[in-house]
C-alpha positions as CSV (number, residue, x, y, z in Angstrom):
1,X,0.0,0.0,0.0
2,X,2.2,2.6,-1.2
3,X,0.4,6.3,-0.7
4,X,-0.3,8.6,-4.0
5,X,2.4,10.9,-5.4
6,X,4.8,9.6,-2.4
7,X,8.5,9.7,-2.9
8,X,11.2,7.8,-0.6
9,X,13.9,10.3,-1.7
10,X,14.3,13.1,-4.3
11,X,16.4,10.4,-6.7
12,X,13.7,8.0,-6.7
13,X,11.5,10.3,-8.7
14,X,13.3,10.4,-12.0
15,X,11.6,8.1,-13.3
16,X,8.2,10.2,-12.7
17,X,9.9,13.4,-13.5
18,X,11.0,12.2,-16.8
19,X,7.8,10.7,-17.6
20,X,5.3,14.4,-16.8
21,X,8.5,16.2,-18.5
22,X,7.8,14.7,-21.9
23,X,4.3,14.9,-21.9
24,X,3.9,18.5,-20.1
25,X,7.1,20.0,-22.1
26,X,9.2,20.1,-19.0
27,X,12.9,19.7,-20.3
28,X,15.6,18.9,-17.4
29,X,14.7,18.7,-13.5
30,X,14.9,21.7,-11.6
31,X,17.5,21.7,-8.9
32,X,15.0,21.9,-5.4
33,X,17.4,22.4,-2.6
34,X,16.4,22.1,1.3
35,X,18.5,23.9,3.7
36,X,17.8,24.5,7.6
37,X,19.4,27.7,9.6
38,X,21.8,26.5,12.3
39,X,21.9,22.6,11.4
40,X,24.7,20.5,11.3
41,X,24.8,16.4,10.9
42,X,23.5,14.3,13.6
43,X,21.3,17.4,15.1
44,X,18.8,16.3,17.8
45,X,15.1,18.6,17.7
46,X,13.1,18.1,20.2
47,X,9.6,20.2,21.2
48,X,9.1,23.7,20.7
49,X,11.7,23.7,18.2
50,X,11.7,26.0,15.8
51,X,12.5,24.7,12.1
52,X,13.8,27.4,9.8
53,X,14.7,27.8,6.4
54,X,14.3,28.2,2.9
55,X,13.8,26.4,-0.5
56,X,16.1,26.8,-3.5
57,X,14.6,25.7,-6.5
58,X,16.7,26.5,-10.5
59,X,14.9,25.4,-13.7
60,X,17.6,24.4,-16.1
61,X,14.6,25.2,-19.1
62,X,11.6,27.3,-18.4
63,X,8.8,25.0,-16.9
64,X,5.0,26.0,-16.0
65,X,3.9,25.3,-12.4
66,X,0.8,25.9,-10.6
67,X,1.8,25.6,-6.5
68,X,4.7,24.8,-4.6
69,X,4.1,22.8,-0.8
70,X,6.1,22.9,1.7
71,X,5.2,20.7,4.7
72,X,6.5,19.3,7.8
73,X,5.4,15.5,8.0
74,X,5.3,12.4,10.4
75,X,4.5,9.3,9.3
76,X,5.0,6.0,10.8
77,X,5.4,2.6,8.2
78,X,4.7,-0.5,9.5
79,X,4.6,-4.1,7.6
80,X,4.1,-8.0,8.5
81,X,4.8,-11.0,6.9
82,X,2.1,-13.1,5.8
83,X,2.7,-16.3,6.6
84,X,-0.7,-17.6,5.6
85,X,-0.6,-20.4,2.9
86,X,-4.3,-18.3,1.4
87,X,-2.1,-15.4,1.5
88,X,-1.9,-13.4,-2.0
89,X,0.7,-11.1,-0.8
90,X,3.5,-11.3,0.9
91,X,3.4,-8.5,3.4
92,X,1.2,-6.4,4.7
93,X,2.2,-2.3,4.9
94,X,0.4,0.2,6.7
95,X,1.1,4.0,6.6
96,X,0.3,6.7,9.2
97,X,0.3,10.0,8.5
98,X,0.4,11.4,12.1
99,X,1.6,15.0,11.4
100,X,1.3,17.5,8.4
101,X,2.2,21.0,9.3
102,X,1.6,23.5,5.6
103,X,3.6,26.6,5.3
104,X,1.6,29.2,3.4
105,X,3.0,31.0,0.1
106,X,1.7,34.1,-0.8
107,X,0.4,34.8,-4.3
108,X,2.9,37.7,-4.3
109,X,5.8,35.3,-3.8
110,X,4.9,33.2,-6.9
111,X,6.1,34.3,-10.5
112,X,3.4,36.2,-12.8
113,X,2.7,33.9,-14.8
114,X,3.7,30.9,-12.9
115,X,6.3,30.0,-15.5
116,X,10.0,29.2,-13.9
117,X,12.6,31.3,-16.5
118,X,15.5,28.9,-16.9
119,X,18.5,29.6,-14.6
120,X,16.8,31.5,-12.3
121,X,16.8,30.9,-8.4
122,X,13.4,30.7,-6.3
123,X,13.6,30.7,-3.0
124,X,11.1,30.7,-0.2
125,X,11.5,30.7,3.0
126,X,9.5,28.3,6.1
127,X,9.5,28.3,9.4
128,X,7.7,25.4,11.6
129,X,7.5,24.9,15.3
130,X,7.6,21.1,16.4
131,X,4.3,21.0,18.3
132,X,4.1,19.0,21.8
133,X,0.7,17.2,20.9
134,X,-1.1,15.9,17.8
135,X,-4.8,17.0,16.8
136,X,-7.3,14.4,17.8
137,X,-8.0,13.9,14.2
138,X,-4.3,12.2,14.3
139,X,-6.3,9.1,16.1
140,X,-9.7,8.9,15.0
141,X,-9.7,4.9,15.5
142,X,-11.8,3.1,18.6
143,X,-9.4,3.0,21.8
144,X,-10.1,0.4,24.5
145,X,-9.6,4.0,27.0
146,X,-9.4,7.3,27.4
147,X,-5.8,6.6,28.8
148,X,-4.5,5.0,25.2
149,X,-6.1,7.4,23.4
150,X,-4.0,10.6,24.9
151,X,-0.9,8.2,24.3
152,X,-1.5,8.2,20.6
153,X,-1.8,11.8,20.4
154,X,1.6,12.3,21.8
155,X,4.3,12.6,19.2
156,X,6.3,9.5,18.6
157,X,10.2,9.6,18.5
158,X,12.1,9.2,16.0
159,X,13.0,5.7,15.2
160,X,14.4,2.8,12.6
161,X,16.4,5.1,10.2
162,X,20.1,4.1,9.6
163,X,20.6,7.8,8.0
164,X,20.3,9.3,11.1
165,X,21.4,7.3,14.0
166,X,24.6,6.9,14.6
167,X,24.2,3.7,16.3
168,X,21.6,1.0,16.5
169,X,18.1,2.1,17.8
170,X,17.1,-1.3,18.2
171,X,14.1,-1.1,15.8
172,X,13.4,-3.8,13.3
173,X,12.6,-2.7,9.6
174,X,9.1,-3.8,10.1
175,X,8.8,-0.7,12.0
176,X,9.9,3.4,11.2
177,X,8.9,6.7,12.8
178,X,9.9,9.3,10.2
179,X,10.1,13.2,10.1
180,X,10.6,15.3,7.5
181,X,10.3,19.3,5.6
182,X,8.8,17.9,2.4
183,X,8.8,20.1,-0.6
184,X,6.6,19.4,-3.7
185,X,6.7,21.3,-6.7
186,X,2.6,20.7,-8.3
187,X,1.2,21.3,-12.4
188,X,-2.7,20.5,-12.4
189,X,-3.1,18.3,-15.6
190,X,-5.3,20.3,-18.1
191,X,-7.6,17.2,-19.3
192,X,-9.1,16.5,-15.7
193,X,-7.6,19.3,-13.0
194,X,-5.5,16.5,-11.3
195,X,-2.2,17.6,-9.3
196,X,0.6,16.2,-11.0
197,X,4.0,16.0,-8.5
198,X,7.0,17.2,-11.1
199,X,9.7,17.1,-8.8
200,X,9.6,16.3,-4.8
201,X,12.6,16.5,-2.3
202,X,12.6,16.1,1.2
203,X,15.3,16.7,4.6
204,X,15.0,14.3,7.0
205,X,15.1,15.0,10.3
206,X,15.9,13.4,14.0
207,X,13.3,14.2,16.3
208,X,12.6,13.3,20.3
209,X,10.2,15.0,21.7
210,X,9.4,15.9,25.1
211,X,8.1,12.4,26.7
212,X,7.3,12.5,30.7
213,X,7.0,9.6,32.7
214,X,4.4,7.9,33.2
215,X,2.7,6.1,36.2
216,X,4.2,2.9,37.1
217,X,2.3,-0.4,35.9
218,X,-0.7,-2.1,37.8
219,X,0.9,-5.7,37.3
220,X,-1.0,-8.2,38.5
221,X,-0.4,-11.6,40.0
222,X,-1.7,-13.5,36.4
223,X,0.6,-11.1,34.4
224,X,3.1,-13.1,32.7
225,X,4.4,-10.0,30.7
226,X,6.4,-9.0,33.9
227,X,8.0,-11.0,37.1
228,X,7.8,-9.0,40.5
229,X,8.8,-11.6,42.7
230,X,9.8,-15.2,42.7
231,X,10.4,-17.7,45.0
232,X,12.7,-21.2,44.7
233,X,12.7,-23.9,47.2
234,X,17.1,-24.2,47.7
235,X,18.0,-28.1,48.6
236,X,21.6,-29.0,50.9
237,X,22.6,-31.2,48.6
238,X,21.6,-33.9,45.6
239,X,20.4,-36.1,47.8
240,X,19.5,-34.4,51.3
241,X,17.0,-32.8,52.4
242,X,15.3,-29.3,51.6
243,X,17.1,-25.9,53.1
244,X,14.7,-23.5,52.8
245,X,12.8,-21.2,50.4
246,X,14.2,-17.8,48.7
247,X,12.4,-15.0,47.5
248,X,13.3,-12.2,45.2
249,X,10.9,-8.8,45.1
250,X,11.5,-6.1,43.4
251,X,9.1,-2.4,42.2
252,X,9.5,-0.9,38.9
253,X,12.3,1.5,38.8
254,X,12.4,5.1,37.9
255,X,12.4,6.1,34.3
256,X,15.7,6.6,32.5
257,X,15.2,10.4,31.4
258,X,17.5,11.1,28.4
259,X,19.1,14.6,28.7
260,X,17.9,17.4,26.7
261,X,19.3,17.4,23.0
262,X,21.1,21.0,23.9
263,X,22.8,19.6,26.8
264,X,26.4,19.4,27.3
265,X,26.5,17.5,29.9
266,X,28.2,13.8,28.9
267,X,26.3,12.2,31.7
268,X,24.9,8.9,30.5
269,X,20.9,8.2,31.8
270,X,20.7,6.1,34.7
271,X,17.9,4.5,37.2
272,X,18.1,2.6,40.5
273,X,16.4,-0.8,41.0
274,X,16.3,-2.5,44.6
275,X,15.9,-6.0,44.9
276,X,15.0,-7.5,48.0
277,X,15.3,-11.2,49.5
278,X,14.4,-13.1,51.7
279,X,15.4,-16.6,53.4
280,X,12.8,-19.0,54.8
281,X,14.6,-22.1,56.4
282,X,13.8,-25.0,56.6
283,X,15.0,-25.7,60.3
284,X,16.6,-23.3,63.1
285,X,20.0,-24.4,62.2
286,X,20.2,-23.7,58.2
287,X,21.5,-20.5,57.6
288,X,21.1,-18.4,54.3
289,X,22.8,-19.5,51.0
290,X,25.9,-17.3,49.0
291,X,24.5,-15.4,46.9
292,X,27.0,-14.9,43.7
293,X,26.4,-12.7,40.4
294,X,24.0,-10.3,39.3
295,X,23.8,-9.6,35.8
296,X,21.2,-7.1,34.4
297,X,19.8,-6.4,30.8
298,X,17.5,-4.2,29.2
299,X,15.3,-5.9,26.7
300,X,13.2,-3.3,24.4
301,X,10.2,-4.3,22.6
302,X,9.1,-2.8,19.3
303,X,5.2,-3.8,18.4
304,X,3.5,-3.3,15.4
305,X,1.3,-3.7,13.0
306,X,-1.1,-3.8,10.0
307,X,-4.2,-2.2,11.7
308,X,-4.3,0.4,14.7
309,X,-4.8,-1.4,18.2
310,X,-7.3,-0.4,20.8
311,X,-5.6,-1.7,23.7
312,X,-1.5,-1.1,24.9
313,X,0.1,-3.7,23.2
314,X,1.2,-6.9,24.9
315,X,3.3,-10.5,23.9
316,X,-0.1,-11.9,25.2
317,X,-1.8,-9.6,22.7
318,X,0.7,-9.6,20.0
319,X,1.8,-13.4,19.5
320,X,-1.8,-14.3,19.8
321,X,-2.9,-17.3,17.2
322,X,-5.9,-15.7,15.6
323,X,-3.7,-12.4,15.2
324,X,-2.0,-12.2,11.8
325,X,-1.7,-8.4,11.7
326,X,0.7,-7.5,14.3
327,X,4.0,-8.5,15.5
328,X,6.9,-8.1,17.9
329,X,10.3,-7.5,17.8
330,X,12.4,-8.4,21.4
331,X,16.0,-7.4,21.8
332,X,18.5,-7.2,25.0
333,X,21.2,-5.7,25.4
334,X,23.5,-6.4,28.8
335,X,23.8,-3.8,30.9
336,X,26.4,-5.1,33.9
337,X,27.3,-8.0,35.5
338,X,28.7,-8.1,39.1
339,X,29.6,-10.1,42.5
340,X,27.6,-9.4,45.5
341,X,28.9,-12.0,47.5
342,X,29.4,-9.3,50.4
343,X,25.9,-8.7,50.5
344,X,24.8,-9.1,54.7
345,X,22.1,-10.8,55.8
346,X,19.3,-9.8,58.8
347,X,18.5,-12.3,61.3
348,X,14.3,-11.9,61.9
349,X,13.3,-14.1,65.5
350,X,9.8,-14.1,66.6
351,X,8.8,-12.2,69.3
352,X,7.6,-13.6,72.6
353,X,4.0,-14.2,72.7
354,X,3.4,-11.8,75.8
355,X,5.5,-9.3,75.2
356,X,4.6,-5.6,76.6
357,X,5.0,-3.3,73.4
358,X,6.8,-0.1,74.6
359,X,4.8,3.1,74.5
360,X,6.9,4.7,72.3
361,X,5.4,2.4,69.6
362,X,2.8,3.5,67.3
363,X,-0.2,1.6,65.7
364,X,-0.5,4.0,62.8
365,X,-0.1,2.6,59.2
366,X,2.8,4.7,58.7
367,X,4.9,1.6,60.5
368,X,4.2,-0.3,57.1
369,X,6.2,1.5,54.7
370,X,6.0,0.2,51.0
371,X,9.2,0.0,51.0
372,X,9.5,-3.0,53.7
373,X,9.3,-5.9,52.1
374,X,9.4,-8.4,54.9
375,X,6.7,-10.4,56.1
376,X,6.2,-11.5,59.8
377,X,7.3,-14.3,60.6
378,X,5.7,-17.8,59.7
379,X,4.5,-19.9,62.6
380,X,7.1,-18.1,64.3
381,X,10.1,-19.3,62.6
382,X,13.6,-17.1,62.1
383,X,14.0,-15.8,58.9
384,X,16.4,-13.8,57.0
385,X,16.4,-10.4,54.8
386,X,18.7,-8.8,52.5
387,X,18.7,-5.7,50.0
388,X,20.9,-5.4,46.8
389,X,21.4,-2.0,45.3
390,X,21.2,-2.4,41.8
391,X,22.3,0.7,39.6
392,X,22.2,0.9,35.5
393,X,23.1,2.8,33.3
394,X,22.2,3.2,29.6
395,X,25.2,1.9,27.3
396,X,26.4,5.0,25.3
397,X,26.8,2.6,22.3
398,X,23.1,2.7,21.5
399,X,20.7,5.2,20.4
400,X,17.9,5.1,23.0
401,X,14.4,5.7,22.0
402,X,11.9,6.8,24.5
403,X,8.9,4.6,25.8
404,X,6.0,5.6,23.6
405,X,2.7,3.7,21.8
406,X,1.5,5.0,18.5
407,X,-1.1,3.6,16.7
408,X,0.2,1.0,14.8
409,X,3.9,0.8,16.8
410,X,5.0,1.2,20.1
411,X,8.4,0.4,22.1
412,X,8.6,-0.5,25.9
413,X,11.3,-1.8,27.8
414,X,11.7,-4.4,30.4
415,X,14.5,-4.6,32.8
416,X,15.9,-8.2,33.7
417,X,17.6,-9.3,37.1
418,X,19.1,-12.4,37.5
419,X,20.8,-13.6,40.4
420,X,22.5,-16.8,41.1
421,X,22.5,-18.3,44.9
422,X,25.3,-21.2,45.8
423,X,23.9,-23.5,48.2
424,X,26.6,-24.8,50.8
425,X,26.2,-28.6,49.7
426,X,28.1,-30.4,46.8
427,X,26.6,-31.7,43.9
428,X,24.0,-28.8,43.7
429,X,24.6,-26.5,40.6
430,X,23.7,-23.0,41.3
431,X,20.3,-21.9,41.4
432,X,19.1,-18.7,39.1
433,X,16.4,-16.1,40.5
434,X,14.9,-14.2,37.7
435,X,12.9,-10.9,37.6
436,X,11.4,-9.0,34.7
437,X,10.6,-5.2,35.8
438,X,8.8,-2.7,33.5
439,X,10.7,0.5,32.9
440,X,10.2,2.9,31.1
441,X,12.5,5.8,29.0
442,X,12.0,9.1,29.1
443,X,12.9,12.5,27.3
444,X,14.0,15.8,28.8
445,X,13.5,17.9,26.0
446,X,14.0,21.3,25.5
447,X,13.7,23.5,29.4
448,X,13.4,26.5,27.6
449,X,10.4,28.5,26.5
450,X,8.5,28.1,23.2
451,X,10.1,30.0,20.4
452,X,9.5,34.2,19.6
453,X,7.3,34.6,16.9
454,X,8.3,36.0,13.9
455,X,7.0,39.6,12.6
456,X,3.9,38.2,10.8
457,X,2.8,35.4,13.3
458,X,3.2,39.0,15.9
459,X,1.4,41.1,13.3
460,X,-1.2,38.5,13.2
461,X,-2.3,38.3,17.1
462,X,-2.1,41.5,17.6
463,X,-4.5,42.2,15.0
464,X,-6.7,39.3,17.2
465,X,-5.9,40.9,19.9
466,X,-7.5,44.2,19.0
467,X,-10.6,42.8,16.8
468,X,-11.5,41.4,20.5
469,X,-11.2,44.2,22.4
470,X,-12.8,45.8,20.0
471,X,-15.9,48.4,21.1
472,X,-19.5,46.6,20.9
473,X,-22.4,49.0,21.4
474,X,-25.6,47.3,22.7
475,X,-28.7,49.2,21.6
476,X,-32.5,48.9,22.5
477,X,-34.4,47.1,20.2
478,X,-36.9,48.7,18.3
479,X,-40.7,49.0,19.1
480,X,-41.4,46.4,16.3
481,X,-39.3,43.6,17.9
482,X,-40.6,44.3,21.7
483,X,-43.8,41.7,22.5
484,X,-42.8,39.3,19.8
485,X,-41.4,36.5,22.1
486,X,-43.5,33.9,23.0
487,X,-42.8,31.7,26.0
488,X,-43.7,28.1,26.1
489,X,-46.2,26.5,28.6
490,X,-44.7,25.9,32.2
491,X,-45.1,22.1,31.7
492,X,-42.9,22.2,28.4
493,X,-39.8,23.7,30.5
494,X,-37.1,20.7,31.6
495,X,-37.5,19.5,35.1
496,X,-34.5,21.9,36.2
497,X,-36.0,24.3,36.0
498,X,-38.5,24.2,38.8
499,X,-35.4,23.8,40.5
500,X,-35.2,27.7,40.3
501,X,-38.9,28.5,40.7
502,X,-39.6,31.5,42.8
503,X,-43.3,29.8,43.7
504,X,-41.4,27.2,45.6
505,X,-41.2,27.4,49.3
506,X,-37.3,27.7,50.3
507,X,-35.8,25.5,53.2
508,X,-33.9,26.1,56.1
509,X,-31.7,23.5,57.7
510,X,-31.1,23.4,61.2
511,X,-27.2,23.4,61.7
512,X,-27.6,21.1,64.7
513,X,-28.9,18.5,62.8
514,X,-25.9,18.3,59.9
């Protein structure tokens, strides 16, 4: 499904240009050139923004036009593989055109007639602000919530183009998020009115937008997407007996925030994630196992698909049977690995049963912090507690796009723990402890203010300004227009209104009685 008059690059339309040349007496392609004040290679925008510029555009031969459009576009492309025997084709492609910003050309700026002399230099200038929201138009598609819905009206990031990442995004070629100042130079053909593209360029551009972070995830105890906390049963040996029970906890960590793109500051993104354990034994006099490495990855997760999706998208969703539209594409990268070996355990013992509890003591629910992640004891047995400190950071080897769900793609990340405990017997191989935490990446963006406005866009609300304030004189009606009104029967009025009916007693309350 490739969309009408639609152009990859400015090379890829020779073979149009040529064709419209021949038959609309167009000899030679103009020369369109796309150039953008203050840019240099590898530039990050982000919102608020401002995009300025100007178009070049040379005829080698004189050429008749009718309009010239200059836009600022997002789309998103998406395809999957039909794997379907029945199957016709052998992908499916969807297009979304999220974003089309149109800078207007006066009909002063345009040659009279609209004939391009040969040789001669055009230029007109642009000048576009990245916005910080899409129109609700930009998602018009049923949403399973309110809550999805204001996600896909939040501008995606850039993502899954090679020409402007440095390094690897991650991002499969099933999937891109494209921006671009699009310029098309338009002839209306004279047997039916139809616009006919003659030549088409476009400058591509690198764009993450402000994302915030969002509230951490309701995961539930059926969720399979995610592991919270998990709990192995640790054995002294092959063939003895059972030590006790381990459990691993953890709560989603803080959002990375990538820095703003005008920020010097080399500091790499990085979040804190606490694990918790603790160490049920089996008997009084087995004591808590060595714990060994901890190695951590980040696995990001691109989804997408044919068709827009009502719900956020999940494996469970995604890798569904009966879904042949969507897909998704997993990738990890490792983060660190280390010992914690010198991590100390905490010795719990019940307390007595009659035990006077010190006055000091309070019975407020602020003694059960959420971050306390031990239990009492079970049928009053000792147990042990430990904490690990786990820091990441964000390998500066990658390009990092932010958490974000469009309508048709989406990337979210997942941060794995994996811990390996030594028991003290021989013959026992080490025993793994696995978490999955959601995470999410966010975007600074640009701190400052929105951009000036130029002289026009000035000119222009000021001239708002004034047509509001402007003097409005209210006059009496004349004697012809007094009488006229007629007022429908009392019964006819909504039931509201009797609400306000002077006829009805009013009550008074006695304040004792509240």
């Amino acid at each position: 499904m490739t969309p009408r008059g639609y152009s990859a690059s400015l090379n890829s339309t020779a073979g149009t240009i040529a064709t419209y040349a021949k038959k609309m007496g167009l000899q030679g392609r103009p020369n369109l050139d796309i150039s953008l004040d203050d840019h240099t290679d590898g530039k990050v925008y982000t919102s608020f923004d401002a995009l300025s510029g100007k178009v070049n555009i040379t005829a080698p031969h004189s050429a008749r036009f009718d309009e010239i459009q200059i836009t600022l576009e997002g789309t998103v492309r998406t395809y999957v593989e039909n794997l379907s025997p029945t199957s016709t084709t052998s992908r499916t492609t969807a297009i979304h055109r999220f974003l089309k910003l149109t800078m207007p050309i006066a009909e002063s700026d345009y040659p009279q007639p609209r004939i391009a002399e040969a040789g001669r230099t055009y230029t007109y200038p642009f000048n576009f602000v990245i916005p910080d929201q899409l129109l609700p138009r930009s998602c018009s598609h049923e949403c399973a919530s309110d809550h999805v819905h204001e996600a896909h009206l939040q501008l995606p990031p850039s993502m899954g183009d090679r020409e402007l990442s440095a390094f690897d995004d991650l991002a499969p070629e099933m999937s891109k998020v494209q921006y671009a100042i699009r310029v098309k130079i338009i002839r209306h053909r004279e047997s039916d009115g139809k616009e006919v593209v003659l030549v088409e360029g476009q400058r591509k551009l690198h764009i993450v937008p402000a994302i915030t972070e969002a509230p951490p995830l309701n995961v539930s105890a059926e969720e399979d997407e995610y592991v919270l906390s998990k709990t192995k049963t640790l054995r002294k040996g092959m063939f003895s007996g059972k030590l006790g029970k381990i459990t691993a906890s953890a709560e989603q960590p803080r959002a990375f925030v990538l820095p703003s793109p005008s920020s010097t500051d080399p500091t790499p993104a990085t979040s804190m994630a606490t694990v918790h354990l603790r160490f049920d034994p089996r008997d009084s006099s087995s004591q808590p196992p060595r714990l060994g490495g901890l190695n951590t990855k980040i696995k990001a997760s691109t989804f997408y698909g044919a068709r827009p999706t009502a719900p956020i998208p999940t494996h469970r969703n995604a890798l569904s049977q009966f879904e042949t539209q969507r897909g998704v594409y997993d990738l990890s990268v490792s983060l660190s690995s280390r010992s914690v070996e010198s991590v100390s355990w905490t010795v719990h013992r019940p307390s007595p049963a009659y035990t006077r509890r010190d006055s000091a003591s309070s019975s407020s629910s602020s003694d059960c912090s959420d971050s306390d992640h031990t239990t009492e004891s079970i049928d009053g047995a000792v147990y042990y507690t430990a904490s690990i400190l786990v820091p990441v950071t964000l390998p500066s080897n990658k390009t990092w796009v932010p958490t974000f769900h469009n309508c048709i793609t989406s990337r979210v990340y997942s941060l794995d723990l994996s811990l390996t405990i030594h028991t003290p017997g021989t013959g026992v191989p080490a025993s793994t402890v696995t978490l999955h935490l959601p995470i999410q990446i966010a975007a600074t963006g640009n701190q400052s203010q929105r951009p000036a406005m130029t002289a026009a866009e000035a000119t222009a609300e000021l001239a708002e300004v004034d047509e509001y304030f402007r003097p409005r004189v209210i006059e009496v009606p004349s004697e012809n227009l007094i009488g006229n009104s007629v007022l429908p029967h009392h019964s006819e009025l909504p039931p509201s209104y009797e609400d306000f009916s002077p006829a009805q007693p009013q009550q008074t309350v006695d304040p004792s009685r509240c």
